[in-house]
C-alpha positions as a Markdown table, in Angstrom:
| # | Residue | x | y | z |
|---|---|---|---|---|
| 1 | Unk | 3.0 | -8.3 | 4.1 |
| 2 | Unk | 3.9 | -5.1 | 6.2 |
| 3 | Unk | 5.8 | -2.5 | 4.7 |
| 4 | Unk | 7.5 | 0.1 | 6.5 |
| 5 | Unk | 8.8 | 3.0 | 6.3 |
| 6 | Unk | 7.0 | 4.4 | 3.5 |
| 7 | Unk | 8.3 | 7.9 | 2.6 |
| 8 | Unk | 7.2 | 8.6 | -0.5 |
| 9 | Unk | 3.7 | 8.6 | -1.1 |
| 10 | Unk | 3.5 | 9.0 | -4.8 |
| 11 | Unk | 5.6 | 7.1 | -5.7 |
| 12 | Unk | 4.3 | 4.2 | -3.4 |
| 13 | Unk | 0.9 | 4.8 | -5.1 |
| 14 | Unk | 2.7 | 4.4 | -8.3 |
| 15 | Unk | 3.7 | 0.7 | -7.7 |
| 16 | Unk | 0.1 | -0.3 | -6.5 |
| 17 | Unk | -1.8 | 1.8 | -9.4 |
| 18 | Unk | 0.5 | -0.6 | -12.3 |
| 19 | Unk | 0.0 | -3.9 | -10.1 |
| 20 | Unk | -2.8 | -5.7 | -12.4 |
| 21 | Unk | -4.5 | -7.5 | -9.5 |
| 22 | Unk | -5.7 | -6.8 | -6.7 |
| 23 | Unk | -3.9 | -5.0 | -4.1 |
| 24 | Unk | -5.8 | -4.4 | -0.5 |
| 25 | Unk | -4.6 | -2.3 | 2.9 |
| 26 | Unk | -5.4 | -4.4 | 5.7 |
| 27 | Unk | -6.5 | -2.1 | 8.8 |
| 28 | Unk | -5.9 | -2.8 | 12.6 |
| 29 | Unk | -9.7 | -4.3 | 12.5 |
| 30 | Unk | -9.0 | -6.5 | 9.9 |
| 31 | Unk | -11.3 | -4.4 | 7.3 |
| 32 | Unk | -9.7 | -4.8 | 3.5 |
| 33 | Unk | -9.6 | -1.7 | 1.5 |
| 34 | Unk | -8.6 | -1.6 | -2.3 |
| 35 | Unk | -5.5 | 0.4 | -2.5 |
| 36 | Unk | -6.6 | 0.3 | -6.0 |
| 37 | Unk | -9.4 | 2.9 | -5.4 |
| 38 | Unk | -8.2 | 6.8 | -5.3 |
| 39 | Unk | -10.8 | 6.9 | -2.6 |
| 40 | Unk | -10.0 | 4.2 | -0.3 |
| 41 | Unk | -5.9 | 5.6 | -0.7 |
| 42 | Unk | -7.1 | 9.0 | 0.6 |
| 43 | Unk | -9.4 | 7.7 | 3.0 |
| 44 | Unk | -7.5 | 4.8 | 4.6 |
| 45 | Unk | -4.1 | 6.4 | 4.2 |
| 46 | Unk | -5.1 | 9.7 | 6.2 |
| 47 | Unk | -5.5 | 7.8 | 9.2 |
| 48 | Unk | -1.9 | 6.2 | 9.2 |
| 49 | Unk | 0.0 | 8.8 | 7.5 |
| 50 | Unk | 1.8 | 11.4 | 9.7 |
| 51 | Unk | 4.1 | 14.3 | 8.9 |
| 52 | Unk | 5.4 | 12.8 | 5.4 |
| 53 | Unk | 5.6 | 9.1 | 6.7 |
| 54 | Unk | 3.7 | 6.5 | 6.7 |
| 55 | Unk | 5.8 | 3.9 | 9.5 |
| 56 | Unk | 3.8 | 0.6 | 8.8 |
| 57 | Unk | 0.5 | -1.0 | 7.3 |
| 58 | Unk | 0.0 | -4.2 | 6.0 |
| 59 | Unk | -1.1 | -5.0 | 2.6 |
| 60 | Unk | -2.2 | -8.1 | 0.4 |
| 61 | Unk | -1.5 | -8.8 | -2.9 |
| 62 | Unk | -2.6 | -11.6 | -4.9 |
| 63 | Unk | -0.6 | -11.6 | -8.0 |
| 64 | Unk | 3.1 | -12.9 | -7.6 |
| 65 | Unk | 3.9 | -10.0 | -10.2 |
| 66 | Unk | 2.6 | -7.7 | -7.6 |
| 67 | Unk | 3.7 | -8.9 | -4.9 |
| 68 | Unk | 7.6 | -9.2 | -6.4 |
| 69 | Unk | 7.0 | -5.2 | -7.7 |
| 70 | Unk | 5.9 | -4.7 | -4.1 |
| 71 | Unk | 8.9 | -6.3 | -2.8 |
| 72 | Unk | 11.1 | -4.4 | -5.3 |
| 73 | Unk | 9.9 | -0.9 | -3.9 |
| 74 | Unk | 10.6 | -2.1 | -0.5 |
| 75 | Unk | 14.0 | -3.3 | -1.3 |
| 76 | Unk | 14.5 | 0.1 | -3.8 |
């Protein structure tokens, strides 16, 4: 799913840290990194974010709990 728009960091990293499964940032290459890992947030993330917003990346979830608390924060 893309998400958009993303403003607030923490709180984004929030809704993936208390999804139980799985939840990946899929990169223009097609790499999967777990948005799970403190690492891989700072590391993938500081390519794509930019002055306090992050416009668009794609993520996978696996879980259809996730992926409705995903949904929630996008709707929120």
């Amino acid at each position: 799913m893309k998400v958009k728009n993303i403003r607030d960091i923490d709180e984004f990293f929030r809704v993936v840290d208390s999804c139980e499964g799985t939840v990946e940032l899929v990169t223009k290459e097609g790499d999967r990194l777990n948005l799970k890992s403190k690492l891989c947030q700072y590391v993938s993330l500081a390519n794509v974010f930019s002055g306090g917003l992050i416009n668009e990346i794609e993520i996978v979830a696996y879980e259809k709990n996730d992926i409705d608390k995903l949904i929630n924060y996008m709707m929120g």
